[in-house]
C-alpha positions as CSV (number, residue, x, y, z in Angstrom):
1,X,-18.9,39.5,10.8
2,X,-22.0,38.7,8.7
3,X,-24.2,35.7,10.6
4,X,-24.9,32.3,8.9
5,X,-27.8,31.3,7.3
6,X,-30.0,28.4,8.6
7,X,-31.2,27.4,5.6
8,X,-32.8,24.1,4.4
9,X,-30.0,24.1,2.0
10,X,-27.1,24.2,3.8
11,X,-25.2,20.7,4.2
12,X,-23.6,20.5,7.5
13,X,-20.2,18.8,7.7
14,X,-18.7,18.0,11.1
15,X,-15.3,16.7,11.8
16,X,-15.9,14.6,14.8
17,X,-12.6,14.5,16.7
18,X,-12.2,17.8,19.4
19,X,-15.0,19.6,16.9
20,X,-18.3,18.1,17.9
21,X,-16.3,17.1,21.3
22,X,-14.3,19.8,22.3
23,X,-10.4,20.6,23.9
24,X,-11.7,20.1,27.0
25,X,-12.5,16.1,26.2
26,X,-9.0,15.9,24.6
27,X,-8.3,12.9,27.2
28,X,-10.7,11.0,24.4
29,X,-8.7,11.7,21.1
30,X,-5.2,10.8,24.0
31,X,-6.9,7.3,24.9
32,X,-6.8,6.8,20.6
33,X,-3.3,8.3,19.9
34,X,-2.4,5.7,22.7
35,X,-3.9,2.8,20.3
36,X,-2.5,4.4,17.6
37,X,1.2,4.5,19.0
38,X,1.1,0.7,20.2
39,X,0.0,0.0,16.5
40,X,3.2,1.6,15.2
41,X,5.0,0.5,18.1
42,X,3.9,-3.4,17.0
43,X,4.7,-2.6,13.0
44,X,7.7,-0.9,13.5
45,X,9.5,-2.1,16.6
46,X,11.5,0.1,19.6
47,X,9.8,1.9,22.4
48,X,6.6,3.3,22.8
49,X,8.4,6.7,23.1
50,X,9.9,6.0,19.6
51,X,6.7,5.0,17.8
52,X,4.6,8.1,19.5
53,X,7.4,10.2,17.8
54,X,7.5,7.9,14.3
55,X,3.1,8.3,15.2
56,X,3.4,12.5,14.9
57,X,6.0,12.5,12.3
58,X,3.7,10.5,9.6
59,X,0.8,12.6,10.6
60,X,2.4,16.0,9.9
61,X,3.7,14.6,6.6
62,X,1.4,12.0,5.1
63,X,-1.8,14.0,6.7
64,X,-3.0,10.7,8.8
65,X,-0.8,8.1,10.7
66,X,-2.5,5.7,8.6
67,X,-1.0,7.1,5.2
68,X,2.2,7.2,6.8
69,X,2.4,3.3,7.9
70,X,0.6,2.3,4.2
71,X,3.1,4.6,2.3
72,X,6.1,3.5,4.7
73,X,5.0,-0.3,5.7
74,X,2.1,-1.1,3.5
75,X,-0.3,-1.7,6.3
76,X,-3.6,-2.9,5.6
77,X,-6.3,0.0,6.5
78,X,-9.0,-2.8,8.2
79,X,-6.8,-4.3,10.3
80,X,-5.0,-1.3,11.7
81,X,-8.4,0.4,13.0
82,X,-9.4,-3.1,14.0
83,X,-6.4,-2.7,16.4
84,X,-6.8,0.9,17.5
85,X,-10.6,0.7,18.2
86,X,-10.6,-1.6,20.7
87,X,-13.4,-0.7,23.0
88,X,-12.1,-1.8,26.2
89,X,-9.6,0.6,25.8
90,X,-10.9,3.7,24.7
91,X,-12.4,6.5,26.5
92,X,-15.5,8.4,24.8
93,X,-17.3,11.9,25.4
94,X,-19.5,12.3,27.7
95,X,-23.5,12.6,26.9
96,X,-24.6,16.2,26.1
97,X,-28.2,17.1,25.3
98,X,-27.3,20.5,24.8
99,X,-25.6,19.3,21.8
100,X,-28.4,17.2,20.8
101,X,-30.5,20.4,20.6
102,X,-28.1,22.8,19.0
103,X,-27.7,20.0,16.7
104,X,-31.1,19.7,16.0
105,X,-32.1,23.0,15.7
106,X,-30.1,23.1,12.4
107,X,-31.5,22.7,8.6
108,X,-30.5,20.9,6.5
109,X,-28.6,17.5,6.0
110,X,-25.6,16.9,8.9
111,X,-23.0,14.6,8.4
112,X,-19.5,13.8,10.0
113,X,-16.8,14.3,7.5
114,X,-13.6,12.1,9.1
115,X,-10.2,10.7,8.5
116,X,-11.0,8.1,11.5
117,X,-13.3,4.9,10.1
118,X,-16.9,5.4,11.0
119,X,-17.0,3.3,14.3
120,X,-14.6,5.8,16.1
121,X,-17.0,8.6,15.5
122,X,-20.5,6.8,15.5
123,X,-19.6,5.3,19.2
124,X,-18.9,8.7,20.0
125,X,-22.0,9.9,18.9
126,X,-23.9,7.3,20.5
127,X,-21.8,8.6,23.9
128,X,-22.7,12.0,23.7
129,X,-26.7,11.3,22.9
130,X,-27.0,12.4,18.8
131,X,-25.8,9.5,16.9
132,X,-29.4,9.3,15.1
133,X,-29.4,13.0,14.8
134,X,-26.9,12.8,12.2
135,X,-28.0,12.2,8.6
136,X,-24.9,10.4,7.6
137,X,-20.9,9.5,8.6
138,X,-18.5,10.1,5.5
139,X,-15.3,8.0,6.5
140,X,-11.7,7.5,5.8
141,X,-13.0,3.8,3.9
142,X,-15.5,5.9,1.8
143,X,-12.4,8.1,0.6
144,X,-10.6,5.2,-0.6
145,X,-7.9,5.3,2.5
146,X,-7.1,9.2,1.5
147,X,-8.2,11.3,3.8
148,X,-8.3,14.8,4.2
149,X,-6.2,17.7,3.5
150,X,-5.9,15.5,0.1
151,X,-7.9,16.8,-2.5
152,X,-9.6,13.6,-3.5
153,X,-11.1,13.6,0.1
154,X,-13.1,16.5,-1.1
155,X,-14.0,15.9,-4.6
156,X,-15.5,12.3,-2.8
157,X,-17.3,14.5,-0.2
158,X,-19.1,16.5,-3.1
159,X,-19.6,13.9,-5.2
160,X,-21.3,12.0,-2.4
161,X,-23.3,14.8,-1.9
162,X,-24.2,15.6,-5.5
163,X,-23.1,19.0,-5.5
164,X,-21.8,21.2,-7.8
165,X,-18.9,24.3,-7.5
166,X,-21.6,26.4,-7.6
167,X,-23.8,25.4,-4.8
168,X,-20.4,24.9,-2.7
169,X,-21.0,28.0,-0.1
170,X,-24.2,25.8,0.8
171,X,-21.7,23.2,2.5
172,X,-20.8,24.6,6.0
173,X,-17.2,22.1,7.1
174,X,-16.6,22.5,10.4
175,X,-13.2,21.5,11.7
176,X,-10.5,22.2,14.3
177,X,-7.8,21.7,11.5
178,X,-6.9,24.3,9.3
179,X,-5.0,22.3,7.5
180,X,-8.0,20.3,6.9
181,X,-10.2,23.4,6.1
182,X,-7.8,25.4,3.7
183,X,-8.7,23.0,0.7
184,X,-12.0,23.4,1.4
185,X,-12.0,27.0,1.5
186,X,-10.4,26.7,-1.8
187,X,-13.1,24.8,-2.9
188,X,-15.5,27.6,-2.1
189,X,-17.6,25.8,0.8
190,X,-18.0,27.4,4.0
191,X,-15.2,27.5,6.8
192,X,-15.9,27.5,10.6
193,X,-12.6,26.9,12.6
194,X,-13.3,25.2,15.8
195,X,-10.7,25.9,17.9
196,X,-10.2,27.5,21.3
197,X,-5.9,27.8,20.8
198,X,-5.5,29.4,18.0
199,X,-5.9,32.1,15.6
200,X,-7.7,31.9,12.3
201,X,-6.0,33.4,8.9
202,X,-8.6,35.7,7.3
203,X,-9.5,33.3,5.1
204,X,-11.3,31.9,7.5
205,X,-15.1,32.3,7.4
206,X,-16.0,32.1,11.1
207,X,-14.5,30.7,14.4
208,X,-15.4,29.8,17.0
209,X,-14.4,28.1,20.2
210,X,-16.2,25.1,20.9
211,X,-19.2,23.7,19.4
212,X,-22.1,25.1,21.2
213,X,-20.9,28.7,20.0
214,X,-22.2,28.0,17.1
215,X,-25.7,29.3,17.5
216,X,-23.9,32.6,18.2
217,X,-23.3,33.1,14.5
218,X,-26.4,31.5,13.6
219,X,-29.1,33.9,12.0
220,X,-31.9,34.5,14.1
């Protein structure tokens, strides 16, 4: 496998949930689908049981839960993060200076590229110790409420960044989805798969298991 460039060119985009926190912090991204249930559970009615199920059905099909209750119930976006991000009951990584530094140690712009609304990830970042390392947060709001694997979420994240399709293997999307990272390969940017579970098609530029492998594909 050919290493990766650290190049001042290179645009760096990070999915935040169980990519820049990994499998092993999964209780975090539980203490959210939790929020998110008793959301569905207070649109839709029945049992918490019910709306977890009625929760993972409109994520496999409408790509967030989100899409699913605005296609479905015509929820209003604001009001349903307002609900589900309710500090006092979320649980968030834990600090990390090694990520700080591996972070760091990279060129080029780095920005979080997520379906969540951009106070989920920042109080995250904040957690873990690199919220000011990142250049930027690219959020569900900034994609008009159509997140990824929709196509728009992509053409908004390359607009954003002023790119064209031929400087696209310069962006580097790093994600535990490959749903999320198939329209991007397609795209022509750079594919890691962050993911310690499964297997990557050979589409797939690089994987790797959690985030601070990364500087094992690194050059140099």
């Amino acid at each position: 496998m050919p290493v990766l460039k650290n190049a001042a060119n290179k645009i760096w985009l990070f999915d935040y949930d169980l990519t820049l926190y990994g499998e092993e912090e999964r209780y975090v991204l539980n203490s959210l689908d939790k929020r998110i249930a008793l959301y569905v559970q207070k649109t839709v009615g029945g049992t918490f049981e019910q709306a977890s199920e009625i929760r993972r059905d409109y994520l496999l099909r409408f790509g967030t839960t989100l899409a699913g209750l605005q296609a479905m119930h015509g929820v209003n976006p604001e009001d349903f993060f307002d609900f589900i991000h309710e500090p006092e009951f979320l649980i968030y990584p834990k600090e990390s200076p090694q990520k700080r530094e591996l972070l760091l140690s990279l060129n080029g712009r780095r920005i979080v590229f997520t379906n969540g609304r951009h106070d989920w990830s920042e109080a995250g970042m904040r957690s873990m110790g690199f919220l000011d390392v990142m250049d930027a947060v690219f959020d569900l709001k900034q994609m008009d409420w159509v997140g990824k694997p929709h196509e728009s979420a992509y053409e908004k994240m390359e607009t954003f960044l002023g790119r064209t399709v031929s400087q696209n293997s310069d962006i580097v999307l790093l994600e535990d989805s490959l749903r999320n990272l198939e329209p991007a390969h397609k795209r022509g940017w750079t594919t890691i798969f962050v993911n310690p579970l499964a297997k990557a098609p050979e589409w797939v530029n690089y994987q790797i298991p959690h985030l601070m492998n990364l500087s094992e594909i690194l050059e140099g």
